[in-house]
Structures are given as structure tokens and as C-alpha cells.
DRENTISE-19517 format. One record per residue: residue number from 1; x, y, z of N, C-alpha, C in turn. Coordinates in nm, 2 decimals, decimal comma, padded with zeros to 4 digits. Layout:
<rs>
+-----+--------+--------+--------+--------+--------+--------+--------+--------+--------+
: num :    n.u :    n.v :    n.w :   ca.u :   ca.v :   ca.w :    c.u :    c.v :    c.w :
+-----+--------+--------+--------+--------+--------+--------+--------+--------+--------+
: NUM :      X :      Y :      Z :      X :      Y :      Z :      X :      Y :      Z :
...
+-----+--------+--------+--------+--------+--------+--------+--------+--------+--------+
</rs>
This chain:
<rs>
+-----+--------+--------+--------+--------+--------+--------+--------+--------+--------+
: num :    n.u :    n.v :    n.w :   ca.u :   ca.v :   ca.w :    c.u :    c.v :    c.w :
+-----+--------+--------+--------+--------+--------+--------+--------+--------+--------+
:   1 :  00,79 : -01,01 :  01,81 :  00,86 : -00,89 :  01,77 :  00,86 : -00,88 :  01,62 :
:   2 :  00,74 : -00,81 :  01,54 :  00,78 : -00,74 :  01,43 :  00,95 : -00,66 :  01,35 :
:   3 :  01,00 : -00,74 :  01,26 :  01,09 : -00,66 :  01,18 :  01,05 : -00,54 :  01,09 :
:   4 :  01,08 : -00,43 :  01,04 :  01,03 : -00,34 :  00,93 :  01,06 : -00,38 :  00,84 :
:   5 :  00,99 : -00,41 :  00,73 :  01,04 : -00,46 :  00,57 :  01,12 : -00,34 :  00,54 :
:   6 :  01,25 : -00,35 :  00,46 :  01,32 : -00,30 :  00,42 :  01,27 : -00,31 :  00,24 :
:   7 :  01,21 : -00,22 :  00,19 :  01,16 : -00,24 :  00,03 :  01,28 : -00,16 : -00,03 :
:   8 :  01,34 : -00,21 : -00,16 :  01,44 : -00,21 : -00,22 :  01,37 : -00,08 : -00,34 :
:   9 :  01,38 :  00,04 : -00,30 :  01,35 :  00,18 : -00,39 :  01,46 :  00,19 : -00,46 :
:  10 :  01,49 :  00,11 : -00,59 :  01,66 :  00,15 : -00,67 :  01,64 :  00,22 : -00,76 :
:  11 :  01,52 :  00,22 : -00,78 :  01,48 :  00,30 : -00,95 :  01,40 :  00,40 : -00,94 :
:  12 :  01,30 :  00,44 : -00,86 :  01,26 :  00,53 : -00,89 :  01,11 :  00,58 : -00,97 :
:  13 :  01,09 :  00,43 : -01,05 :  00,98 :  00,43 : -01,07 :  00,92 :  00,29 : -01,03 :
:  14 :  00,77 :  00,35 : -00,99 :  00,69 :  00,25 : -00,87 :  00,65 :  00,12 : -00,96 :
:  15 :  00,66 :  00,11 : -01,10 :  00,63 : -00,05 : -01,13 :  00,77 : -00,12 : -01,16 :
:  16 :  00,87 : -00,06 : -01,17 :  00,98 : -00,14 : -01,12 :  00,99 : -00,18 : -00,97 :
:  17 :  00,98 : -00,09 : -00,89 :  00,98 : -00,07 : -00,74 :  00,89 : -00,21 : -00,69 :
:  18 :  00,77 : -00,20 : -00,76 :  00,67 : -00,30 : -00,72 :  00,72 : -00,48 : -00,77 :
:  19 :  00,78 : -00,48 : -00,91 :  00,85 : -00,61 : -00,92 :  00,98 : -00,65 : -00,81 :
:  20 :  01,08 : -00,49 : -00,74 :  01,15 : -00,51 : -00,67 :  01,09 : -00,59 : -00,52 :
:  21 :  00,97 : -00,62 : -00,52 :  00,92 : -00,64 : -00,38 :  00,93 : -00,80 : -00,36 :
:  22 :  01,01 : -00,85 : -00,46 :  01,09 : -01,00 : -00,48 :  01,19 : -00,99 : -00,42 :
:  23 :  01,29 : -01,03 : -00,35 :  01,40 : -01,08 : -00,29 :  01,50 : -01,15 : -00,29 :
:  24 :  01,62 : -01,18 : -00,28 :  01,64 : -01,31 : -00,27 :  01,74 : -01,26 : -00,12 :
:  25 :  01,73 : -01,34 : -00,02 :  01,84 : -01,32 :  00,05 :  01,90 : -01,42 :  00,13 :
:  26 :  02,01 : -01,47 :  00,17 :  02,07 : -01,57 :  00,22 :  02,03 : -01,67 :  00,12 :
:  27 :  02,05 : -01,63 : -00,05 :  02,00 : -01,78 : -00,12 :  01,87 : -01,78 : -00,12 :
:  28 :  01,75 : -01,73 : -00,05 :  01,64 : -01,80 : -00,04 :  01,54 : -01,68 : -00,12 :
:  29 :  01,48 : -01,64 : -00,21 :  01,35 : -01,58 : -00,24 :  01,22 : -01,55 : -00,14 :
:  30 :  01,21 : -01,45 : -00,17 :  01,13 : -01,40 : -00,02 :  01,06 : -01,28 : -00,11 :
:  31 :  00,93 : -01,28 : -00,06 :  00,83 : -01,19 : -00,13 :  00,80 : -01,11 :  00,00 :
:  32 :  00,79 : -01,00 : -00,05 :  00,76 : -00,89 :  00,07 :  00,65 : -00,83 :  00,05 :
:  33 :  00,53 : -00,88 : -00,02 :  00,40 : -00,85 : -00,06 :  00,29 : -00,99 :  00,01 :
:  34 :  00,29 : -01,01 :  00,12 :  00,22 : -01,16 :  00,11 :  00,10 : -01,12 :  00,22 :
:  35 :  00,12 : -01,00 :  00,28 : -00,02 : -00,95 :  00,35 : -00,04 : -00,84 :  00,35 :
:  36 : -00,14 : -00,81 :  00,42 : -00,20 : -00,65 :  00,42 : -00,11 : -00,57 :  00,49 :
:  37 : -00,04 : -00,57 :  00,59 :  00,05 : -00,53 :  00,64 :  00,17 : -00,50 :  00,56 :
:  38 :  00,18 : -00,55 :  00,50 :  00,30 : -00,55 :  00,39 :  00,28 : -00,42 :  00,27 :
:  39 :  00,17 : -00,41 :  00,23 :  00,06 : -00,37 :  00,15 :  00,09 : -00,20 :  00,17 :
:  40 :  00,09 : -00,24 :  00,35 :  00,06 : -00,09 :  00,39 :  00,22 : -00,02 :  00,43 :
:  41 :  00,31 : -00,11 :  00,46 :  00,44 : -00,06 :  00,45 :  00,49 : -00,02 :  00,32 :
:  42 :  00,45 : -00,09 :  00,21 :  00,50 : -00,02 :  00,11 :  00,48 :  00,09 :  00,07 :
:  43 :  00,34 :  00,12 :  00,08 :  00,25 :  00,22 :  00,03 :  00,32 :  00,34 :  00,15 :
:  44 :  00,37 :  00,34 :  00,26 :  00,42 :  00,44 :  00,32 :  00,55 :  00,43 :  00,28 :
:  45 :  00,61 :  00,36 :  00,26 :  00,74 :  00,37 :  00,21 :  00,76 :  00,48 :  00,06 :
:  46 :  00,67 :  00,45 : -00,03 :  00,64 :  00,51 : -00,14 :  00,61 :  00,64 : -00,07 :
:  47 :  00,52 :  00,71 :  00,01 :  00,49 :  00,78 : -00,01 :  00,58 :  00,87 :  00,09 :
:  48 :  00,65 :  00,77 :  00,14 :  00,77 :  00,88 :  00,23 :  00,84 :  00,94 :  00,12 :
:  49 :  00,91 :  00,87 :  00,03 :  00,98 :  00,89 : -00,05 :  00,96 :  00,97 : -00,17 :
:  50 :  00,83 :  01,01 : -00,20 :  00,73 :  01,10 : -00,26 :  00,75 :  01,03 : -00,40 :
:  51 :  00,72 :  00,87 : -00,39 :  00,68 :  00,85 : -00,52 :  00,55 :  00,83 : -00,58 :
:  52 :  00,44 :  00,84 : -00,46 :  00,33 :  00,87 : -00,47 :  00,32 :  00,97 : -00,36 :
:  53 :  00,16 :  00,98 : -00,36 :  00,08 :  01,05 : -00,29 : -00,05 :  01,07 : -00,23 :
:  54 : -00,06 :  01,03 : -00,08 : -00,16 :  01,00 : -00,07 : -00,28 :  01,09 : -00,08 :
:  55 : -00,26 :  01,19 : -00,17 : -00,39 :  01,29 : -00,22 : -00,38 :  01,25 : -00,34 :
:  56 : -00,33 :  01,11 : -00,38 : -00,38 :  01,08 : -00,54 : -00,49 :  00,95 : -00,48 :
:  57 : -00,53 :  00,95 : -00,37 : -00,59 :  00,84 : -00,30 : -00,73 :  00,92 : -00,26 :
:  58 : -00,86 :  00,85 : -00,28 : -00,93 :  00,89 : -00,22 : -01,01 :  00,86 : -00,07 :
:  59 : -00,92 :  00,76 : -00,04 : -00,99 :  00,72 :  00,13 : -00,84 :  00,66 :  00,20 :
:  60 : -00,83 :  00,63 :  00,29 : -00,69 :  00,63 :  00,35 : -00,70 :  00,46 :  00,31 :
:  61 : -00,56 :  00,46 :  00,31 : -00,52 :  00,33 :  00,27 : -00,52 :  00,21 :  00,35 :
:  62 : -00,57 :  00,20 :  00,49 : -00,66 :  00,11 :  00,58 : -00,74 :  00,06 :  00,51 :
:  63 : -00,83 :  00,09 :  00,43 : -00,98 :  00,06 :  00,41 : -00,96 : -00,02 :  00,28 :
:  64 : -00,85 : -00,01 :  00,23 : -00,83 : -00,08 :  00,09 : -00,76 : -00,14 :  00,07 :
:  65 : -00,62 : -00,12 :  00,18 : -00,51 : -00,22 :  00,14 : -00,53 : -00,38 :  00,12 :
:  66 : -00,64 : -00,40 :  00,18 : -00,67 : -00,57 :  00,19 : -00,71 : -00,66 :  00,05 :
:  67 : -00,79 : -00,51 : -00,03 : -00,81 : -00,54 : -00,17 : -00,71 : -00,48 : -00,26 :
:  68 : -00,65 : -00,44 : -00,24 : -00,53 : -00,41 : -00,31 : -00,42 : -00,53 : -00,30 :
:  69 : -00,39 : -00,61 : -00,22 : -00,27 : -00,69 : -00,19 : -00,30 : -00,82 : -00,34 :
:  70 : -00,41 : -00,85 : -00,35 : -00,40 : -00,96 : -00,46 : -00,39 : -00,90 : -00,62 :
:  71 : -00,41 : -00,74 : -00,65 : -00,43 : -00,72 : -00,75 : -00,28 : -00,66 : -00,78 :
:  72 : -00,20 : -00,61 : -00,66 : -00,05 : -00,58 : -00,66 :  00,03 : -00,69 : -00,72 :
:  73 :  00,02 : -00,83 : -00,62 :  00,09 : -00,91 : -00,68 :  00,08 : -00,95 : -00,80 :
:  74 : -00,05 : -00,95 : -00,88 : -00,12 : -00,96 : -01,02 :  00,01 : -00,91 : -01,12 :
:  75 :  00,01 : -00,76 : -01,05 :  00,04 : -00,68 : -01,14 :  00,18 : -00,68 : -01,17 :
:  76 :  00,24 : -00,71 : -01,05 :  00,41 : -00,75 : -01,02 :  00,47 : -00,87 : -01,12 :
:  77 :  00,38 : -00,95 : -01,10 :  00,38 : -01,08 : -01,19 :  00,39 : -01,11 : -01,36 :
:  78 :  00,33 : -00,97 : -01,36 :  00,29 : -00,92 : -01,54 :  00,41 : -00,82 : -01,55 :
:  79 :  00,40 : -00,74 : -01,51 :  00,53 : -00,68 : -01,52 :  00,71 : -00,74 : -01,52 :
:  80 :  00,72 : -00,82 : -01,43 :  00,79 : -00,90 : -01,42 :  00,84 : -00,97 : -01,51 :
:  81 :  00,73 : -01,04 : -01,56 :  00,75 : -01,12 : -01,67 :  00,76 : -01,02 : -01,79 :
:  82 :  00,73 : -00,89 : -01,83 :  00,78 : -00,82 : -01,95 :  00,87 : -00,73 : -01,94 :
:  83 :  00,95 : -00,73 : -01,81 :  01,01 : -00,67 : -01,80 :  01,19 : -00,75 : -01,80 :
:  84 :  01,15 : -00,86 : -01,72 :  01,26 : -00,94 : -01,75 :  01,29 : -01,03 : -01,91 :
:  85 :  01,20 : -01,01 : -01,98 :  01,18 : -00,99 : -02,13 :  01,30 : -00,88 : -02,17 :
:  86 :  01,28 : -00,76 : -02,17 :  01,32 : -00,66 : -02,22 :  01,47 : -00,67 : -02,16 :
:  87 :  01,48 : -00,69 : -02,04 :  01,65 : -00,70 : -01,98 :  01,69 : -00,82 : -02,10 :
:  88 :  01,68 : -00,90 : -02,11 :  01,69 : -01,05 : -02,19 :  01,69 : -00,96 : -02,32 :
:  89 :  01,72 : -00,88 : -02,39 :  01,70 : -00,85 : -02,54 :  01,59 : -00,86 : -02,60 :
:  90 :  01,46 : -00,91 : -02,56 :  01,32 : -00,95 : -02,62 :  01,25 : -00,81 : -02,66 :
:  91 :  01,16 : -00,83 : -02,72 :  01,03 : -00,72 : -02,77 :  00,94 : -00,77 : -02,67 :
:  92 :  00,85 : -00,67 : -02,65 :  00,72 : -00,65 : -02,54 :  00,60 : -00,63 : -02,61 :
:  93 :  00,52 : -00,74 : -02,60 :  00,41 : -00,75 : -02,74 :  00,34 : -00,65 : -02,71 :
:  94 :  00,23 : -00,63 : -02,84 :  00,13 : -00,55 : -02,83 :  00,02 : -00,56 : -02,68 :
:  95 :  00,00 : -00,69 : -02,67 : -00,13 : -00,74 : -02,54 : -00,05 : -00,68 : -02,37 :
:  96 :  00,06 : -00,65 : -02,41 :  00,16 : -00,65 : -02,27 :  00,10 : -00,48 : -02,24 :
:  97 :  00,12 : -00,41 : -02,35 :  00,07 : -00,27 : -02,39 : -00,03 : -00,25 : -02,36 :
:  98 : -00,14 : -00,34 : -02,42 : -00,28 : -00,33 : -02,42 : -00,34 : -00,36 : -02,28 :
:  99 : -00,29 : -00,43 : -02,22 : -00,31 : -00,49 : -02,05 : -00,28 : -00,38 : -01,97 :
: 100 : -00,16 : -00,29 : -01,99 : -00,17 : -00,19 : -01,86 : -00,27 : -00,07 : -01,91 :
: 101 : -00,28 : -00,06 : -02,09 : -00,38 :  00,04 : -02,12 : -00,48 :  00,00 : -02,02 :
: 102 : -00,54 : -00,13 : -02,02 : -00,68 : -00,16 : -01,93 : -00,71 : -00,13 : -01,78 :
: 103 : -00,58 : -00,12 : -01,73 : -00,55 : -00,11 : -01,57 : -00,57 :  00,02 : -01,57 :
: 104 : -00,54 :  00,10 : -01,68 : -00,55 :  00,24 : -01,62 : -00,70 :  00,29 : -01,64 :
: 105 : -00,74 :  00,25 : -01,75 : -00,95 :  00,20 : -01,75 : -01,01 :  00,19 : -01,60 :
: 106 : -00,95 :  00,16 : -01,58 : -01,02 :  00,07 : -01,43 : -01,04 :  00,24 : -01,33 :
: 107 : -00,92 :  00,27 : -01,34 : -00,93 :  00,46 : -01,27 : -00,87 :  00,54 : -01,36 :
: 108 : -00,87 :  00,58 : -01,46 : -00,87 :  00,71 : -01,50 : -00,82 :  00,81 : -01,44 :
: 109 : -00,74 :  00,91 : -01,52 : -00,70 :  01,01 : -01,44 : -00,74 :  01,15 : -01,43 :
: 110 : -00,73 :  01,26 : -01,34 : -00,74 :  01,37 : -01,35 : -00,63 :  01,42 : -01,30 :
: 111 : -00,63 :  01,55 : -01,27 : -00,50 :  01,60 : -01,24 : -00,50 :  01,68 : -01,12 :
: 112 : -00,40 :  01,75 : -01,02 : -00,41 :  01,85 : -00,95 : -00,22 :  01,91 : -00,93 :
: 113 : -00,28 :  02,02 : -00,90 : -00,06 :  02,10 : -00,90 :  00,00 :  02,03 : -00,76 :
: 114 :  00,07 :  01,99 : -00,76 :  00,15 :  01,96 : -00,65 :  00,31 :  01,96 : -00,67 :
: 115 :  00,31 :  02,05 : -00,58 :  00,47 :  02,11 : -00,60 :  00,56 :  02,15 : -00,73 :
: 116 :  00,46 :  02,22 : -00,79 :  00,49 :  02,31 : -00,93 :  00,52 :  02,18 : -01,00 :
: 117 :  00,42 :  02,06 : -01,00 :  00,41 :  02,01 : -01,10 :  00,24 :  01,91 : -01,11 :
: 118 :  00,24 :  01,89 : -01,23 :  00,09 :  01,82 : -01,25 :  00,13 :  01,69 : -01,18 :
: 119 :  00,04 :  01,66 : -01,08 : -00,01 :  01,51 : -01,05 : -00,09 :  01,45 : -01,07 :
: 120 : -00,11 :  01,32 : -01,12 : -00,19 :  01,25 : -01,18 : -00,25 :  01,19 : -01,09 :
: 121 : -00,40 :  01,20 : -01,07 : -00,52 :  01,14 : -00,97 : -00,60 :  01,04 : -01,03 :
: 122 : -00,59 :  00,93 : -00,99 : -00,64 :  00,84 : -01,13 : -00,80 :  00,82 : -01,00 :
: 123 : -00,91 :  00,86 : -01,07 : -01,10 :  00,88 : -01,05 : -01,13 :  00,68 : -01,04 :
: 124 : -01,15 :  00,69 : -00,94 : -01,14 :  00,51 : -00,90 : -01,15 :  00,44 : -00,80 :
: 125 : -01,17 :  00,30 : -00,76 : -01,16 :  00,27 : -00,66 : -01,02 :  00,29 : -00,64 :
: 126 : -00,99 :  00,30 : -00,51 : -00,80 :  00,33 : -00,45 : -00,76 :  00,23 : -00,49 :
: 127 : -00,80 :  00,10 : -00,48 : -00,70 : -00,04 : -00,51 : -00,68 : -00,04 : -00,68 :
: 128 : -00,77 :  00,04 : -00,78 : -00,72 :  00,04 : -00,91 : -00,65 :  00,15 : -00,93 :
: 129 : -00,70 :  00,28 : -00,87 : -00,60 :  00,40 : -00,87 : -00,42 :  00,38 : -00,85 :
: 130 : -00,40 :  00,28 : -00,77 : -00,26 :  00,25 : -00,74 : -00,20 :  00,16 : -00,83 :
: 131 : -00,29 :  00,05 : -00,91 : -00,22 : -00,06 : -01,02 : -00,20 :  00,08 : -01,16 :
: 132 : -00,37 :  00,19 : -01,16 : -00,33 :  00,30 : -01,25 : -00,25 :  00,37 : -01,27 :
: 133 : -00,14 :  00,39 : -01,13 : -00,07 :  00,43 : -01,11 :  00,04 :  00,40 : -01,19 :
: 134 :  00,06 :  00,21 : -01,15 :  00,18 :  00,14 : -01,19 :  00,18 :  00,14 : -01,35 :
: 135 :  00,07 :  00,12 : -01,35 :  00,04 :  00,10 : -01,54 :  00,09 :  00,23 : -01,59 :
: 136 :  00,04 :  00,32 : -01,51 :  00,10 :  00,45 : -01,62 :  00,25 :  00,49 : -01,59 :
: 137 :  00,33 :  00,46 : -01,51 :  00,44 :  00,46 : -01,49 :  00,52 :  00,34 : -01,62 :
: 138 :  00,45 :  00,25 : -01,60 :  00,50 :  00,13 : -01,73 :  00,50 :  00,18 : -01,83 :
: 139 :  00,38 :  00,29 : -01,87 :  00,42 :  00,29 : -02,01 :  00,50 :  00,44 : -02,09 :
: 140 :  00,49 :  00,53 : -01,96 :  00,59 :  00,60 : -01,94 :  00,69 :  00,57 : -01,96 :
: 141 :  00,80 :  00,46 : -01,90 :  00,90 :  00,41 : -01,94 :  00,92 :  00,36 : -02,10 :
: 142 :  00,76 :  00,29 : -02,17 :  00,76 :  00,25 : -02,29 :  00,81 :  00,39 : -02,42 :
: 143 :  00,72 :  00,47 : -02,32 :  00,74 :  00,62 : -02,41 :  00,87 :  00,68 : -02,48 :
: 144 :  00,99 :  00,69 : -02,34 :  01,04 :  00,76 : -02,33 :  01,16 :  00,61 : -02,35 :
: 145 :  01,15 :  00,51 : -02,39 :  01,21 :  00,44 : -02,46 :  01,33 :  00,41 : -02,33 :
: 146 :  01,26 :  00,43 : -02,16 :  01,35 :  00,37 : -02,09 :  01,36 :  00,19 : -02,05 :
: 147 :  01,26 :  00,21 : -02,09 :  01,24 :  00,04 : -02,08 :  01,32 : -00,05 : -02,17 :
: 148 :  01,38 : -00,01 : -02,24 :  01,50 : -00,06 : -02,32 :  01,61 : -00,05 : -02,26 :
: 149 :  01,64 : -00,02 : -02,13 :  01,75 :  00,01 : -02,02 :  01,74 : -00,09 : -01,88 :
: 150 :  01,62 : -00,13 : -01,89 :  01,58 : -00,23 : -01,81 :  01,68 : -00,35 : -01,80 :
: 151 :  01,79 : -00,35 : -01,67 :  01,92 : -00,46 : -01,66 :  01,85 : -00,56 : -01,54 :
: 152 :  01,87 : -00,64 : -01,52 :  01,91 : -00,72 : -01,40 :  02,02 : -00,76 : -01,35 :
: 153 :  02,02 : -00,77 : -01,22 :  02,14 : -00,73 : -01,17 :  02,24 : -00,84 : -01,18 :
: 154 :  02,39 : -00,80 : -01,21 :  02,47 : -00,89 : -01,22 :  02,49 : -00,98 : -01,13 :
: 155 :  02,47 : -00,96 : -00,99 :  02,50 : -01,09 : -00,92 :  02,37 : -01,18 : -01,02 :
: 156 :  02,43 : -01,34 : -00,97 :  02,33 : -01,39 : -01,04 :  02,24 : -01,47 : -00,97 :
: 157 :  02,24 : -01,40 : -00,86 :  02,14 : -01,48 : -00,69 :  02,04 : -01,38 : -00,69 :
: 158 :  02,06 : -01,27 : -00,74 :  01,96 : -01,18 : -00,73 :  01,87 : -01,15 : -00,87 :
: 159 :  01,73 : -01,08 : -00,80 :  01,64 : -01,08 : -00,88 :  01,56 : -00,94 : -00,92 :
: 160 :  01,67 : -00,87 : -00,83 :  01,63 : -00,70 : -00,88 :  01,62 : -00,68 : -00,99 :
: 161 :  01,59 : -00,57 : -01,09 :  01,62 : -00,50 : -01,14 :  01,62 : -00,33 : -01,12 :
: 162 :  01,67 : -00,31 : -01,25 :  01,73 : -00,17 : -01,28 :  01,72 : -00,08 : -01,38 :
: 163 :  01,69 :  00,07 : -01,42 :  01,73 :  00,10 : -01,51 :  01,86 :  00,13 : -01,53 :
: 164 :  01,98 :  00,10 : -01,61 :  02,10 :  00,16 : -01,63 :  02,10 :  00,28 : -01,74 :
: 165 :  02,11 :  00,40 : -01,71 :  02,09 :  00,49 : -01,77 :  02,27 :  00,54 : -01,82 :
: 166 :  02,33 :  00,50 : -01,78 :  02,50 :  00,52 : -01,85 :  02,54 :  00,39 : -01,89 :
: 167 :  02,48 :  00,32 : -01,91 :  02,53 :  00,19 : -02,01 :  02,65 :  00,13 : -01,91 :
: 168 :  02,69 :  00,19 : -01,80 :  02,75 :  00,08 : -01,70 :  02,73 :  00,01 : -01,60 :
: 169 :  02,65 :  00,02 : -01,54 :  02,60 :  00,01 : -01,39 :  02,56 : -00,15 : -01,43 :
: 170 :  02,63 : -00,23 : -01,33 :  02,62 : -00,33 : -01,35 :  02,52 : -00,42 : -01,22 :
: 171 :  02,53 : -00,32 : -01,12 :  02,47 : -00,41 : -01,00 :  02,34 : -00,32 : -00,98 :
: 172 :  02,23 : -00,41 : -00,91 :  02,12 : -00,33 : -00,84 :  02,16 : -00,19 : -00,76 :
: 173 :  02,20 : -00,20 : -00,68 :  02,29 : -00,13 : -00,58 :  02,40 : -00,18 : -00,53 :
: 174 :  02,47 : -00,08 : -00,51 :  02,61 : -00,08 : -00,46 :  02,59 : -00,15 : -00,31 :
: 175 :  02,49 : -00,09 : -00,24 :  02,49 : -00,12 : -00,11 :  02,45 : -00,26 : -00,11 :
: 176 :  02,35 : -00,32 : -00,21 :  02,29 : -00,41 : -00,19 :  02,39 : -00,57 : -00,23 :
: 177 :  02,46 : -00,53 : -00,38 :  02,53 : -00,65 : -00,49 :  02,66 : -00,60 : -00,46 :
: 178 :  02,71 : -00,48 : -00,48 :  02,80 : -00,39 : -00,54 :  02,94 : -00,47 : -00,42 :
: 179 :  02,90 : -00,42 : -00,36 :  02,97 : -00,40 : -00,20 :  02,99 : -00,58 : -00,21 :
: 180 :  02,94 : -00,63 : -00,17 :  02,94 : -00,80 : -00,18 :  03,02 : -00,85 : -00,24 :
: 181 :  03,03 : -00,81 : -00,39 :  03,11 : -00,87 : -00,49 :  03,24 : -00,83 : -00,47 :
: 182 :  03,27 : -00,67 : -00,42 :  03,40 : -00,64 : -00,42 :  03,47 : -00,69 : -00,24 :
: 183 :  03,35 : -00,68 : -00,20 :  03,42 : -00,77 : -00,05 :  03,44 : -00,95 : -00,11 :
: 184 :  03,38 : -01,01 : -00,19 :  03,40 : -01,15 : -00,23 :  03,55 : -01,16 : -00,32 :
: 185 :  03,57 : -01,06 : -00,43 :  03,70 : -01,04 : -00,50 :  03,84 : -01,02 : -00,32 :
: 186 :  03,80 : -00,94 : -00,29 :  03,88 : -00,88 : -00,22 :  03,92 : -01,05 : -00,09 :
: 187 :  03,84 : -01,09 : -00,08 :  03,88 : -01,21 :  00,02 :  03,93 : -01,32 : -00,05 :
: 188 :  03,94 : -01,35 : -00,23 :  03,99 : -01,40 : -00,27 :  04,13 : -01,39 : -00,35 :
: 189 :  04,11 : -01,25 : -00,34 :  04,27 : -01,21 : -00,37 :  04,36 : -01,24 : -00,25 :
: 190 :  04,31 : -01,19 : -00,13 :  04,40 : -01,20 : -00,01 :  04,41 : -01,38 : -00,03 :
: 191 :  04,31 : -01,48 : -00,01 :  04,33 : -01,61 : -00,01 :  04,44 : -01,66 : -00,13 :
: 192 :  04,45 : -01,61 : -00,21 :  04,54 : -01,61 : -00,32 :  04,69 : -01,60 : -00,28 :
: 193 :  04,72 : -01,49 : -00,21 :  04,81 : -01,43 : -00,10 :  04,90 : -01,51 : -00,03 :
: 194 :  04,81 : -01,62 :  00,05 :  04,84 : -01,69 :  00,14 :  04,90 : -01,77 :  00,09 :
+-----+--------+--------+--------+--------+--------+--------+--------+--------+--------+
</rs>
């Protein structure tokens, strides 16, 4: 009996999304990237949720997910690591910059209208078109100076992150941390009680 991965979409943009594919639950770290199957849940998960698109793909994503799975986690790992930087108060070197400039090298973009807006088609194999993807969403964030918003989540068992765009948002999600912590307060006030 197959479970459905449940992938943690908190933010909104897919190279956050992609480092979210870390876990921790019951205590234990759990990666939800470890095969092709996994590969291909996410990539419909994404594209249910229209954060991509599979007409930014040029062959269906069967045929590539297998080579895609090692260059994802690549990419997760790099990101990760300069992203959990920037939560931490750090600067994000030049080579951090220069590294997803290269990823987007790899496919290049062109464009097409979809849904009264430009979509970016990155000209490529599909397994770089999708890291092109992530790279240019990274530096998107760099641009528009959201990456300086970049929090991890307060519980301190978890390994999400988040952008916090009101300067309060303390947990990944409500559903996920949020809820937890106020059911953990709330059972220790009552034990207080007794």
C-alpha cells in the first residue's frame, strides 16, 4: 500500500518549495525526494497548484524524471545551505549568485502568454529546464530583496522554511507548527491547573 507524499507548498516559490522537500516528523528527518516516484509527485503537485507548467516542459515528465531526481536534490542542498544563511543574518556570496546564473545556462529561456501573463520556457533538456526554473525563482527573490525575509520556523524540530512578509509570522504553518505549539501551551496550562 502506497501513501501520497504530502509536499509542504508554504511559500509559494518553487526553490523554497524544493528545499521544503526536507521534513522532520515524529523527531525523525525524512526526505521526500529519494526516487523517481517522488520526482513525479512533486512535479504534479507543482503543477496542480500552478506553480509551474507543464508547457514550460518539452516532453512529459516520465521520460526525465529519473534524471532529474539527482540534479534536484543537488540543487535543494545548495539552496539550502544559502538560504539557511540568510535566515541566520549572513550575506549570500557572489559564487552562490554565480551558481544559479549557471543553472539557468544549462536552459535558457523564452517565453509564451499564459493567462494574461509572460511564462518563462527555459530551451533545454527538461531536467535543466526545471533546476532553470528554480534558479530563476532564487534570484528573483535576490532581486526583489525577498530573500532577506527568508525565516525558519520557530518550532525548533523543524526544518521548513518561510518567507515572512509582515515581520511576524513565526511558524512554517499554522497547520503544520502553529496549531502544535498552541495545543502544547494549552496542555500545559491546564497541567498547571491541576
Amino acid at each position: 500500500m502506497t501513501t501520497e507524499i504530502k509536499f509542504p507548498l508554504i511559500s509559494g516559490n518553487i526553490s523554497i518549495d524544493l528545499v521544503n522537500t526536507e521534513v522532520v516528523r515524529h523527531g525523525t528527518r525524512h526526505d521526500l525526494l529519494t526516487k523517481t516516484a517522488h520526482v513525479l509527485a512533486w512535479f504534479y503537485t507543482l503543477t496542480r497548484d500552478d506553480i509551474i507548467f507543464k508547457e514550460q516542459f518539452g516532453e512529459d515528465i516520465e521520460q526525465w524524471a529519473d534524471d532529474a531526481l539527482p540534479l534536484l536534490r543537488e540543487m535543494r542542498a545548495f539552496l539550502r545551505e544559502g538560504y539557511e544563511k540568510m535566515a541566520d543574518g549572513k550575506e549570500l556570496s557572489t559564487d552562490w549568485i554565480t551558481h544559479l546564473e549557471s543553472q539557468i545556462k544549462k536552459a535558457p529561456f523564452a517565453y509564451q502568454l499564459k493567462k494574461n501573463t509572460l511564462m518563462p520556457t527555459p530551451i533545454g533538456k527538461p531536467e535543466n529546464a526545471l533546476t532553470s526554473l528554480i534558479a530563476l525563482d532564487a534570484l528573483k527573490l535576490i532581486t526583489s530583496n525577498q530573500v532577506s525575509n527568508i525565516r525558519r520556523c520557530a518550532n525548533p524540530d523543524c526544518v521548513l522554511l518561510f518567507i515572512d512578509t509582515h515581520g511576524r509570522r513565526k511558524w512554517c504553518s499554522m497547520n503544520i507548527c502553529g496549531n502544535r505549539s498552541k495545543v502544547t501551551r494549552h496542555q500545559q496550562k491546564a497541567q498547571k491547573k491541576q
